[in-house]
C-alpha positions as CSV (number, residue, x, y, z in Angstrom):
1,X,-7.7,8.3,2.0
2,X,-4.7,10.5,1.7
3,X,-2.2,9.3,-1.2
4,X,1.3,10.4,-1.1
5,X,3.0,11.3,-4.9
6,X,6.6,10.1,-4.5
7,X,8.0,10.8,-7.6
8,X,6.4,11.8,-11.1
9,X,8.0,13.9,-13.7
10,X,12.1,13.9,-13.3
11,X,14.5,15.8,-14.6
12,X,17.4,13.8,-16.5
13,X,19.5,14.2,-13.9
14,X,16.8,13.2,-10.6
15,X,16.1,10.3,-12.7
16,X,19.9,9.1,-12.6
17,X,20.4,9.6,-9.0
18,X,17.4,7.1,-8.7
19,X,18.3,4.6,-10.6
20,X,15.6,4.9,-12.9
21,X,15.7,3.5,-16.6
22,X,16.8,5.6,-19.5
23,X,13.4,5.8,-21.0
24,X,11.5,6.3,-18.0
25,X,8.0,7.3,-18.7
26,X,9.1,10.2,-15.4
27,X,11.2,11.8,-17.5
28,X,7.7,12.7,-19.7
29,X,5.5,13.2,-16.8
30,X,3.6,9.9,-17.8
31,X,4.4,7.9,-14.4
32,X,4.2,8.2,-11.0
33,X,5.4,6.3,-7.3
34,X,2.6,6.5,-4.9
35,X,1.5,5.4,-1.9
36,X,-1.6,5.6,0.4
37,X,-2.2,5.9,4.4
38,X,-3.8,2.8,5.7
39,X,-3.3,0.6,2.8
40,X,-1.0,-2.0,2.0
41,X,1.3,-1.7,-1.1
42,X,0.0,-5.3,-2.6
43,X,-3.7,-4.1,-2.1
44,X,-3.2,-0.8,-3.7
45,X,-1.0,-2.9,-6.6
46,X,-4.1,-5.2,-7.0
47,X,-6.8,-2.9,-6.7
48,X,-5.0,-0.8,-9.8
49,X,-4.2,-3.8,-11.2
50,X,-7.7,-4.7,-11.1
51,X,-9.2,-1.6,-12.6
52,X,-6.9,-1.8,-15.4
53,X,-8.6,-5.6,-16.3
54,X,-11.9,-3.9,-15.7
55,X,-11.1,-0.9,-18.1
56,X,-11.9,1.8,-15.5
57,X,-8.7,3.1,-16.0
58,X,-6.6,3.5,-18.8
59,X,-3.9,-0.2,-18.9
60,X,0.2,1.0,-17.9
61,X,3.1,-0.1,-16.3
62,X,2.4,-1.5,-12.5
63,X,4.7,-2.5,-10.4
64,X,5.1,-2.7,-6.4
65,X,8.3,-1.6,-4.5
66,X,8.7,-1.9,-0.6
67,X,7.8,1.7,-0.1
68,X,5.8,2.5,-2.8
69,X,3.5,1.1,-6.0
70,X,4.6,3.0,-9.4
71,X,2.0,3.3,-12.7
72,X,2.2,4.6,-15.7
73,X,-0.1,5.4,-18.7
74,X,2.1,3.8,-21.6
75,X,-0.9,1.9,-23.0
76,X,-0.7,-1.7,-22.3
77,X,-0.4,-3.8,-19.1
78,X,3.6,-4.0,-18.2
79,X,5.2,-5.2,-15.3
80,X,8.9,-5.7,-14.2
């Protein structure tokens, strides 16, 4: 299915004008805000979510938005 990239790496100043923490892993090219055609947010959430537990992909932060589902490759399972 087609996935949309959002957002991933950020300058400084992108990264203030959305809101986004002071450490975000954007700002090192580690995260990224996606979204794909024909699949809800909270299924594409869970089914990361799920290969994380599984260890098919490497544990990060997940978290779903409205418009989007963010994940990044800091090393453990986070979530805000």
């Amino acid at each position: 299915r087609e996935m949309t990239i959002n957002s991933a790496y950020r300058t400084e100043s992108h990264n203030k004008k959305q809101n986004g923490a002071e450490n975000s892993y954007h700002l090192s090219a580690r995260a990224c805000d996606i979204k794909v055609k024909g699949v809800s947010h909270k299924l594409l959430h869970d089914t990361i979510k799920r290969l994380m537990d599984n260890g098919d992909i490497p544990k990060g932060g997940l978290k779903k938005y409205k418009s989007f589902v963010h994940i990044d490759n800091r090393g453990t399972y986070t979530t805000w």
